[in-house]
C-alpha positions as CSV (number, residue, x, y, z in Angstrom):
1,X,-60.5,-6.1,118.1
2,X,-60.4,-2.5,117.5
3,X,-61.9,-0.4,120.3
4,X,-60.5,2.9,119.9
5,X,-57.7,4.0,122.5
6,X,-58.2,8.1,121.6
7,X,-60.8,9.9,124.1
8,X,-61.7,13.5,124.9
9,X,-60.3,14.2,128.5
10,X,-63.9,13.9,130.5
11,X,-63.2,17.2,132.2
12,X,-65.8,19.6,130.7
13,X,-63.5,22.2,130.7
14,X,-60.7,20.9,129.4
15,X,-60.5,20.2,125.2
16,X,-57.7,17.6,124.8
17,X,-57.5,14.6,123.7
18,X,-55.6,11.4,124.7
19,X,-54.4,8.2,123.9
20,X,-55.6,5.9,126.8
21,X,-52.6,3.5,127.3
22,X,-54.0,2.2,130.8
23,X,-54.0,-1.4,131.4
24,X,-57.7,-1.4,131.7
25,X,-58.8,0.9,129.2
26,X,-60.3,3.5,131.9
27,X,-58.8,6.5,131.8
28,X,-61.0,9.2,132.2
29,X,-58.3,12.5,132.1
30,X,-55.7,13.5,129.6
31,X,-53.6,13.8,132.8
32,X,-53.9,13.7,137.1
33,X,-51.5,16.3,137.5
34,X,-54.6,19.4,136.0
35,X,-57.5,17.7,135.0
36,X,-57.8,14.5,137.4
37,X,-56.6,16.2,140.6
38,X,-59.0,19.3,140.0
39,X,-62.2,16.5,139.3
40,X,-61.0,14.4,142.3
41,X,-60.6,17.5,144.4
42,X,-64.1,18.8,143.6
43,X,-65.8,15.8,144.2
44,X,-64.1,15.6,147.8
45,X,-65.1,19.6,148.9
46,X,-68.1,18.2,147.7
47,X,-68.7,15.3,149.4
48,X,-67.2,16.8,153.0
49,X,-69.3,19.6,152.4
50,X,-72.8,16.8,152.4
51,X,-71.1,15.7,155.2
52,X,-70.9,18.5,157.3
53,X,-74.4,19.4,156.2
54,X,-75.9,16.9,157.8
55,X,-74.1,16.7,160.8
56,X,-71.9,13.4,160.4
């Protein structure tokens, strides 16, 4: 019974802490609208930018 709901927002950046009321216990980000949207932005430029790299 008592895994612990609180996390630190995986953002390295960022210094908050959350209470992760998801249905599955995942939540990675204190919130999308900073933290998420930036990590899920960077990880796109990043992978377009493979992409382009190698000429697909």
């Amino acid at each position: 019974m008592g895994e612990s709901r609180v996390r630190e927002c995986a953002r390295p950046e960022c210094t908050r802490i959350f209470v992760d009321r998801s249905r599955g216990g995942k939540r990675q980000w204190c919130g999308m609208e900073e933290c998420g949207n930036r990590i899920k932005a960077a990880n796109y430029r990043s992978r377009k930018s493979r992409l382009t790299a190698t000429g697909v």
